[in-house]
FIRO-401839 format. One record per atom (N, C-alpha, C): residue in three letters; chain; atom name; x, y, z. Coordinates in nm, 2 decimals, decimal comma. Example, Ala and Ser with C-alpha at 12.3 -4.5 7.8 and 13.67 -1.06 7.14 Angstrom:
BEGIN
> residuo	cadena	atomo	c1	c2	c3
> ALA	A	N	1,32	-0,57	0,78
> ALA	A	CA	1,23	-0,45	0,78
> ALA	A	C	1,32	-0,33	0,78
> SER	A	N	1,28	-0,22	0,71
> SER	A	CA	1,37	-0,11	0,71
> SER	A	C	1,29	0,00	0,79
// end
This chain:
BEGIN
> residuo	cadena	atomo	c1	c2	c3
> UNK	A	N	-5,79	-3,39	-0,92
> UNK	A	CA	-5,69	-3,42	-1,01
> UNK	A	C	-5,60	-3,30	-1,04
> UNK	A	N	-5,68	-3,18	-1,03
> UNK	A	CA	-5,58	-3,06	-1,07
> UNK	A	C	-5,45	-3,02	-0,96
> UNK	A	N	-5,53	-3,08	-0,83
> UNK	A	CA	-5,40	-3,05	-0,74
> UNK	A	C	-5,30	-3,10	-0,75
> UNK	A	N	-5,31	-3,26	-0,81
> UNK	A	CA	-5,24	-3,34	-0,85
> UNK	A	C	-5,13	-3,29	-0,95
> UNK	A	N	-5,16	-3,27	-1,06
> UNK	A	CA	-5,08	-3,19	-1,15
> UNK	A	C	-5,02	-3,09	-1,13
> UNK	A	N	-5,09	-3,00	-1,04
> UNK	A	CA	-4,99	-2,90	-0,96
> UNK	A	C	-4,88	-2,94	-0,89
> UNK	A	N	-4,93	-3,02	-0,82
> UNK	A	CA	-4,82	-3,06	-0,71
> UNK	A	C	-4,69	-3,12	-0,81
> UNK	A	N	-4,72	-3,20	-0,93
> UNK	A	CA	-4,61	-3,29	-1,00
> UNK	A	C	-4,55	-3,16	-1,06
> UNK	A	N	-4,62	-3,03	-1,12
> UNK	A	CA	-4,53	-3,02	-1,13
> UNK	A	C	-4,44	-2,88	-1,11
> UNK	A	N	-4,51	-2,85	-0,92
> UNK	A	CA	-4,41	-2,81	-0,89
> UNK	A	C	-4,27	-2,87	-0,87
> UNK	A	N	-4,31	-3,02	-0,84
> UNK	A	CA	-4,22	-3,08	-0,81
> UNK	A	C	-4,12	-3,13	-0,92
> UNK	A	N	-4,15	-3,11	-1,03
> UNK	A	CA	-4,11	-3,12	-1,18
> UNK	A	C	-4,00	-2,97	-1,17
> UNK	A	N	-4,04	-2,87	-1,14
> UNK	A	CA	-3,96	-2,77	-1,13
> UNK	A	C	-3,85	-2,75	-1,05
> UNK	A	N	-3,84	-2,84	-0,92
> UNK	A	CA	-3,75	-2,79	-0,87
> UNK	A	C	-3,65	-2,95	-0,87
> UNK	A	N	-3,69	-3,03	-0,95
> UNK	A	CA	-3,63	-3,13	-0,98
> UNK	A	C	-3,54	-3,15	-1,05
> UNK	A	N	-3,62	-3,02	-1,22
> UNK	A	CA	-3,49	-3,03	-1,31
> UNK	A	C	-3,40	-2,95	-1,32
> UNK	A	N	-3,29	-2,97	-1,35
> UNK	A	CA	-3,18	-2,89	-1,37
> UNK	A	C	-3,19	-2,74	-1,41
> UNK	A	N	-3,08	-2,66	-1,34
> UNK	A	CA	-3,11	-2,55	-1,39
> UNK	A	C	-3,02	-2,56	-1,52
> UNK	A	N	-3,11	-2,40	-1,55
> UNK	A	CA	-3,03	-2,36	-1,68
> UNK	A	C	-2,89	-2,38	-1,69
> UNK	A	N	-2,80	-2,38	-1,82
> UNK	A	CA	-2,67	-2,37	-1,79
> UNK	A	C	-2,65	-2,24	-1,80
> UNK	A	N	-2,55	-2,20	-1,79
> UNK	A	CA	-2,47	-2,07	-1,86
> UNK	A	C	-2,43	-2,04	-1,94
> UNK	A	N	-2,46	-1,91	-2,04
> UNK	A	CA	-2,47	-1,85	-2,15
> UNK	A	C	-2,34	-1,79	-2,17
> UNK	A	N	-2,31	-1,77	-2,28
> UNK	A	CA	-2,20	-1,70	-2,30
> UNK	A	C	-2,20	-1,56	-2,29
> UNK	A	N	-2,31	-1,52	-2,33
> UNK	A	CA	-2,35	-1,36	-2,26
> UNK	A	C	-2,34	-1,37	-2,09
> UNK	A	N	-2,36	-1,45	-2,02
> UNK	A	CA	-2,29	-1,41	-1,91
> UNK	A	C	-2,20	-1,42	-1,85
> UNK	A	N	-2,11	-1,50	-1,91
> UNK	A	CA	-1,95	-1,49	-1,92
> UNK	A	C	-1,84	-1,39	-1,93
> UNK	A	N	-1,96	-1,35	-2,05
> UNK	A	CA	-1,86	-1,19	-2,10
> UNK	A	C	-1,89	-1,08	-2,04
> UNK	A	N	-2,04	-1,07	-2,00
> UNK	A	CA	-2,01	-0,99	-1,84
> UNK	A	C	-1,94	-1,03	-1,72
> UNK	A	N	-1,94	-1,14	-1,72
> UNK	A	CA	-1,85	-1,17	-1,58
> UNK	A	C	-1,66	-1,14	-1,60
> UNK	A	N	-1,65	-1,17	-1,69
> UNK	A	CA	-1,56	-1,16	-1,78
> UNK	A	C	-1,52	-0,97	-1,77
> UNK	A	N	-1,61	-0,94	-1,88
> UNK	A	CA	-1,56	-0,75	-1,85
> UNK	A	C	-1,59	-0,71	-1,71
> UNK	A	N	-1,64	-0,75	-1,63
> UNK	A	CA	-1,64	-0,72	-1,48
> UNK	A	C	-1,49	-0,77	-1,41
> UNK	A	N	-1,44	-0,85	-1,42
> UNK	A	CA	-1,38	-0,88	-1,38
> UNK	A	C	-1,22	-0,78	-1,43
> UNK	A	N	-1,18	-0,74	-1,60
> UNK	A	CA	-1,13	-0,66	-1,59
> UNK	A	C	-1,15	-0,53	-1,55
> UNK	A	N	-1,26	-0,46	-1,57
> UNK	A	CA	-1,27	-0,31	-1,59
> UNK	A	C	-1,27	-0,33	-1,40
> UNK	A	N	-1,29	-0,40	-1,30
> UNK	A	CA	-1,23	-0,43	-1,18
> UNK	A	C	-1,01	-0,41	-1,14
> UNK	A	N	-0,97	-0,49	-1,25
> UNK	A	CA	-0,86	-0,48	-1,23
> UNK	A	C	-0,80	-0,40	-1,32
> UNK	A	N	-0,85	-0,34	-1,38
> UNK	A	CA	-0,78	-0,19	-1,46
> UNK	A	C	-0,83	-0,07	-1,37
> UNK	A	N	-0,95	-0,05	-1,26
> UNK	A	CA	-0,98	0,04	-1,14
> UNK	A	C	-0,87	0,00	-1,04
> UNK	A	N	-0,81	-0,09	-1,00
> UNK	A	CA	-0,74	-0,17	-0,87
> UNK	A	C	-0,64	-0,16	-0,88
> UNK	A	N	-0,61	-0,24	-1,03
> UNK	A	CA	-0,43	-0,25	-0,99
> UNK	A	C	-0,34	-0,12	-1,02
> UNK	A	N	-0,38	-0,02	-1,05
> UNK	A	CA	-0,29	0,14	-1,03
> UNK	A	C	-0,34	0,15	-0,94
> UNK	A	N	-0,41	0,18	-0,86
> UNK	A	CA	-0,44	0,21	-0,72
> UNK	A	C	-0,30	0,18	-0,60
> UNK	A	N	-0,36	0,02	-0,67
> UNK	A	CA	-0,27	-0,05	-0,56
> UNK	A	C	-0,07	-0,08	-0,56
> UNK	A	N	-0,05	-0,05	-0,73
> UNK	A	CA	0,04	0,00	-0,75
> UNK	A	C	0,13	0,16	-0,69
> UNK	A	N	0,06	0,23	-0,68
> UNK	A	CA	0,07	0,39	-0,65
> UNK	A	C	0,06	0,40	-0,49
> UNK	A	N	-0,03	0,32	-0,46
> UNK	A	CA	0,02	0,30	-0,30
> UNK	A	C	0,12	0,24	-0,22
> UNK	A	N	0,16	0,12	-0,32
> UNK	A	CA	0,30	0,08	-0,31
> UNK	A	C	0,42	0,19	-0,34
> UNK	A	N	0,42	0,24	-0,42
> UNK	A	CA	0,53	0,35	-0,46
> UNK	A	C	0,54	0,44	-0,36
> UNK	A	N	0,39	0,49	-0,26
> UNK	A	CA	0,42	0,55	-0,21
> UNK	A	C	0,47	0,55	-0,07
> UNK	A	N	0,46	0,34	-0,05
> UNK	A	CA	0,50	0,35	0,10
> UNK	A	C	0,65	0,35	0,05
> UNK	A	N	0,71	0,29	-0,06
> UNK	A	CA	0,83	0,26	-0,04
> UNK	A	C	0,89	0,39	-0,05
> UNK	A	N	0,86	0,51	-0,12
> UNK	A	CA	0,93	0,68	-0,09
> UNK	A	C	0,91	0,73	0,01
> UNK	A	N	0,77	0,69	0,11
> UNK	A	CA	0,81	0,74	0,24
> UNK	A	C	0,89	0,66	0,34
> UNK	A	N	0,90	0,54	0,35
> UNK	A	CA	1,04	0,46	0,40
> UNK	A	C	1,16	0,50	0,38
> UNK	A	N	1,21	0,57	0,22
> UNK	A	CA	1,33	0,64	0,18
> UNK	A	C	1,32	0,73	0,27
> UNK	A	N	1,20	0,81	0,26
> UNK	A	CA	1,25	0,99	0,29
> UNK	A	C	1,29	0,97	0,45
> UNK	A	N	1,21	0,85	0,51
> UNK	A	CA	1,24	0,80	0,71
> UNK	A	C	1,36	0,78	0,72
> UNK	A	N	1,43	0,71	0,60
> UNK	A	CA	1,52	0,69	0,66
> UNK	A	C	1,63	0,81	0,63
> UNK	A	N	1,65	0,88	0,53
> UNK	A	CA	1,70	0,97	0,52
> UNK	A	C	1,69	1,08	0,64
> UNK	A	N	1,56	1,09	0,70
> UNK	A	CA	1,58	1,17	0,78
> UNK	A	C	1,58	1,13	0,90
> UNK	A	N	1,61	1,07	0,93
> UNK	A	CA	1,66	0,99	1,04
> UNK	A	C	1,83	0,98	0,98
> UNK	A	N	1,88	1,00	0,91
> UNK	A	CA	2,02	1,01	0,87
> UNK	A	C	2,06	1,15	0,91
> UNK	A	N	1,97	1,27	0,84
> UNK	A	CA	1,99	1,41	0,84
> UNK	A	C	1,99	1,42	1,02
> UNK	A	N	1,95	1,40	1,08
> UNK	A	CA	1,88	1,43	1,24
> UNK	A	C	2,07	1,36	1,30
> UNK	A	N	2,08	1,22	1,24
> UNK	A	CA	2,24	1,19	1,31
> UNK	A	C	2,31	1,31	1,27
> UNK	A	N	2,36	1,31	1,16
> UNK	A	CA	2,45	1,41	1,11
> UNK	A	C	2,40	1,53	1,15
> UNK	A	N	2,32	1,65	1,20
> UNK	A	CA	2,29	1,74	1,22
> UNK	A	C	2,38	1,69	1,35
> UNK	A	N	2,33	1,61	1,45
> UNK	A	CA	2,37	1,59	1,59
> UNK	A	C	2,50	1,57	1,58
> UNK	A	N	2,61	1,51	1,52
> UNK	A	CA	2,73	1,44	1,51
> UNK	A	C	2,77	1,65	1,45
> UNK	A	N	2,73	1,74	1,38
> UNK	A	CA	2,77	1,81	1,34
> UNK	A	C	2,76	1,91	1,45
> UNK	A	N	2,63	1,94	1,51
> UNK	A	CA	2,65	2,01	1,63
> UNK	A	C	2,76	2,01	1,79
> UNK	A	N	2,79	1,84	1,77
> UNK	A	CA	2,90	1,76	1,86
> UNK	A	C	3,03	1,87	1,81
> UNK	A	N	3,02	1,83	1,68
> UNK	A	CA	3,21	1,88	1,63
> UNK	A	C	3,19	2,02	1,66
> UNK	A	N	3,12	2,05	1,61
> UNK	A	CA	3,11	2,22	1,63
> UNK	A	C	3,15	2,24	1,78
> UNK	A	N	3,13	2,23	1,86
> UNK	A	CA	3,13	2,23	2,03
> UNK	A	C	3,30	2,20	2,03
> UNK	A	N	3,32	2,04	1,99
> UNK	A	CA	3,46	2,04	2,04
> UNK	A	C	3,56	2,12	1,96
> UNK	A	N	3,52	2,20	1,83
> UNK	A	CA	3,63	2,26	1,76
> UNK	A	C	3,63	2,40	1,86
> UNK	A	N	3,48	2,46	1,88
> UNK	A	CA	3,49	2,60	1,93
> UNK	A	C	3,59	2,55	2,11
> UNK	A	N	3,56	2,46	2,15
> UNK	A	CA	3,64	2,45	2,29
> UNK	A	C	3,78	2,44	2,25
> UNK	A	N	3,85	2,34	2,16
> UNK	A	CA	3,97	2,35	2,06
> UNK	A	C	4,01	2,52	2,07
> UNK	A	N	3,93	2,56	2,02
> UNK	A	CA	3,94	2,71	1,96
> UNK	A	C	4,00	2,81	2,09
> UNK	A	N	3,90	2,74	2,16
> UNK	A	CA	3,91	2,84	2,34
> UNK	A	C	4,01	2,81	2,40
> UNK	A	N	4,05	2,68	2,39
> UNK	A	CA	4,20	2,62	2,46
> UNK	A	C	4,29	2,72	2,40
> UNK	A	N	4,33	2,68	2,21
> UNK	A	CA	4,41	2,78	2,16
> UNK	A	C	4,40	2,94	2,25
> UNK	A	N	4,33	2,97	2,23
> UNK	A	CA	4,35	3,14	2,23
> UNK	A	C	4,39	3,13	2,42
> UNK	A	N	4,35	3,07	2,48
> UNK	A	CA	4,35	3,03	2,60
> UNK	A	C	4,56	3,03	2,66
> UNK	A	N	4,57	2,94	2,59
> UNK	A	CA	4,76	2,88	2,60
> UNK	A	C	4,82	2,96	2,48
> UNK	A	N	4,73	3,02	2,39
> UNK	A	CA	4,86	3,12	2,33
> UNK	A	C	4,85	3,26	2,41
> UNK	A	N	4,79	3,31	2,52
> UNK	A	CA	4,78	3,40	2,57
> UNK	A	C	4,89	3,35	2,67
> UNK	A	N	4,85	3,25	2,76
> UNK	A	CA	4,99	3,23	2,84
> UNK	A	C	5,14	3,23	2,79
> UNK	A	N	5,12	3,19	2,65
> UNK	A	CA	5,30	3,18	2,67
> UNK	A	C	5,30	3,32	2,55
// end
């Protein structure tokens, strides 16, 4: 007969319902859940900031690199300019 009883009431145990949930575990899930997103979201803010100032500074220097080139160009054609002058004011 004892097995009996055992058996009913393991089977009693896994039959009834579990516990519900406490309000004490809410409010840990709950402060988990911020003290999560007050570690995160500056994180992930500040990494954003920092792709978007290194995309500035790309493209900026990728601006400086044209204009350095476009500035080294003129340079060339003024000093040839330059050579022509002294060049045809010596002929005449």
């Amino acid at each position: 007969m004892s097995e009996k009883t055992e058996l009913l009431d393991e089977i009693e145990s896994v039959l009834t319902p579990k516990k519900a949930l406490n309000a004490r575990y809410f409010m840990y899930v709950l402060l988990s859940l911020i003290f999560i997103c007050v570690v995160l979201f500056p994180k992930i803010y500040i990494q954003q900031q920092i792709y978007f100032k290194s995309r500035d500074i790309a493209k900026l220097k990728g601006e400086y690199d044209t204009l350095k080139e476009e500035n080294r160009l003129i340079s060339a054609s003024v000093e040839s300019i330059r050579f022509k002058n002294q060049i045809l004011d010596t002929i005449f």
